[in-house]
C-alpha positions, 0 to 999 in steps of 0.5 A: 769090446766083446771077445765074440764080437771081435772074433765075428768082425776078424771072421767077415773081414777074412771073407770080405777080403776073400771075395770079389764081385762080378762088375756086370752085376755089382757095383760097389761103394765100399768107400762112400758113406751112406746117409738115409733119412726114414719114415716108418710105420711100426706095427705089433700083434699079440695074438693068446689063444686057451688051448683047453678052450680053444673058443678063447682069443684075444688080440693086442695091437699097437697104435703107434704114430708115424716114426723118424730116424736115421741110418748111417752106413759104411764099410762094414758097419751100419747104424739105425735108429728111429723113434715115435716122436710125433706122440710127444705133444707140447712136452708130454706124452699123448696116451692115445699112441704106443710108445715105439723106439727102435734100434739096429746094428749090423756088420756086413761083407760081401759073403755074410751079415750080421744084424741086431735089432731091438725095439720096445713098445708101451702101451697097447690096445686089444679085442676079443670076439664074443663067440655066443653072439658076435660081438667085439670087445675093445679096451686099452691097457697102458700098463703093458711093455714088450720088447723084442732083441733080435740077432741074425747071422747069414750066409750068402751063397751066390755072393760073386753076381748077388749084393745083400748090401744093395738092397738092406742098406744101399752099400752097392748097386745091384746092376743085374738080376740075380738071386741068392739061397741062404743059411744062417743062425738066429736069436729071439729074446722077447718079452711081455709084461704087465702090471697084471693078467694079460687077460683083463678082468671082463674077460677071465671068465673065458680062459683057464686060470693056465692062460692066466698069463701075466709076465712071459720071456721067450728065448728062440735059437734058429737055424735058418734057410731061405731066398733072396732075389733082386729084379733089377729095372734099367739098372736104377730101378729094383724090386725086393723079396725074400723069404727066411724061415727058420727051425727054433728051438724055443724056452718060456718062463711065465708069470700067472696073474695067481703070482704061480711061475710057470715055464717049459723046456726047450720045444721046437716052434717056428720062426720067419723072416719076410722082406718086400722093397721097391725102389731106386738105387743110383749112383749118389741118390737112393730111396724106395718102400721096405717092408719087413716082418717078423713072426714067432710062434710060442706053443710052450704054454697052456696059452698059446702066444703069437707075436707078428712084428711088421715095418713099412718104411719109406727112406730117401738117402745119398752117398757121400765119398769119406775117408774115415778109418774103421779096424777091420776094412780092406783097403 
């Protein structure tokens, strides 16, 4: 295993032991293992912008059909996994869908939690606004992919009356109202390619051959900050928000469609993190509706990117008492 990966395991289960909750608020269950079936919906934006012609824009979008997955929680790790299954028809692929996968890891405390997410996307469709009369031009290139890997390490400040685990993955039961500020560090690593330009054929007329992007990788290192708040409902009942922005330092190197290289140093740029739940956490049942997003902006380029990934998920799942043995877990 990863040396740093041990470490941040040894440091977390340093803090877990450390730390007690207030039984008022938080009822925990640190021995039950959590099962979650989930349905989502996985949307993505790619906005590019010309900064010389600042008239110039173009959107790709995904189109992805309704995705299904799992997650399996316990102790201090937990595992998630969905896919767009419904684009596959009779063994093939139908090319009217953006191919979605996602995959999460996280390992969590009563203090802190880490969390890595990675999710690829293929095939996306765009519009672009003619801006002398009006009109709106539609197209779909399947020849694109992008890719994002996102890891995301926070401190919880009021952890003694605030549980994270309650709302991100149903670990407790949050049985009072509280709310949390937050710290923390963040990576981005994403990716867009193409077979060619970014910028179709129809419409390069439009953009300066600098915008002529065709491959880009962007690297971001945050430092975040933000809130976290639970309104509890007759102790069941909970309603979710937070808000984590962040200050990033952000490196891009780009490939144009004229085969040119281009890249830049790193440049701050900004970053956030929203979430939005709804739903029931009992003592074996749980469910409800989270809505998660994530926003990047990329400013380094004579083209300016913006990515916006969006979640709606509706999950349903149970607690089951297990006695399974993980390293790192008190007793």
């Amino acid at each position: 295993m990863n040396k740093y990966v041990l470490q941040l395991l040894f440091i977390i289960a340093f803090l877990n032991a450390m730390a007690q909750y207030d039984s008022n608020y938080v009822k925990t269950y640190y021995n039950d293992l959590c099962i979650t079936s989930f349905e989502e919906i996985e949307s993505y934006e790619l906005n590019i912008y010309d900064k010389e012609n600042t008239s110039s824009s173009l959107t790709y979008s995904s189109n992805a059909p309704i995705s299904y997955g799992l997650g399996l929680d316990y102790k201090w790790l937990t595992l998630t996994y969905s896919n767009a299954f419904a684009q596959f028809r009779k063994g093939q692929v139908d090319d009217n869908y953006t191919t979605v996968r996602s995959l999460g890891v996280g390992i969590t405390s009563q203090r802190c939690w880490f969390r890595a997410f990675y999710q690829r996307l293929k095939e996306l469709n765009y519009d672009e606004v003619d801006e002398e009369n009006g009109d709106i031009i539609y197209g779909r290139r399947n020849d694109i992919n992008g890719n994002v890997l996102l890891t995301s390490f926070n401190y919880v400040f009021n952890y003694k009356k605030y549980s994270h685990n309650a709302t991100l993955w149903q670990l407790d039961q949050q049985l009072k109202s509280a709310g949390t500020f937050t710290m923390g560090l963040a990576t981005a690593i994403y990716t867009t390619s193409a077979d060619s330009s970014l910028i179709p054929s129809s419409l390069k007329s439009a953009f300066t051959a600098q915008a002529d992007i065709r491959n880009a990788i962007t690297q971001n290192f945050v430092l975040t900050g933000g809130y976290l708040h639970t309104f509890v409902i007759k102790k069941c009942g909970f309603i979710h928000f937070s808000f984590i922005p962040g200050f990033c330092l952000q490196k891009t190197n780009a490939d144009l469609g004229s085969g040119k290289q281009t890249s830049s140093g790193f440049r701050p740029e900004f970053y956030a993190e929203s979430r939005i739940a709804i739903g029931y956490n009992g003592k074996k049942f749980y469910g409800g509706i989270n809505s998660v997003s994530y926003f990047f902006t990329n400013n380094s380029l004579d083209a300016v990117l913006e990515h916006d990934y969006n979640v709606l998920r509706l999950f349903l799942g149970m607690r089951v008492p297990c006695k399974l043995k993980l390293p790192f877990s008190r007793q």
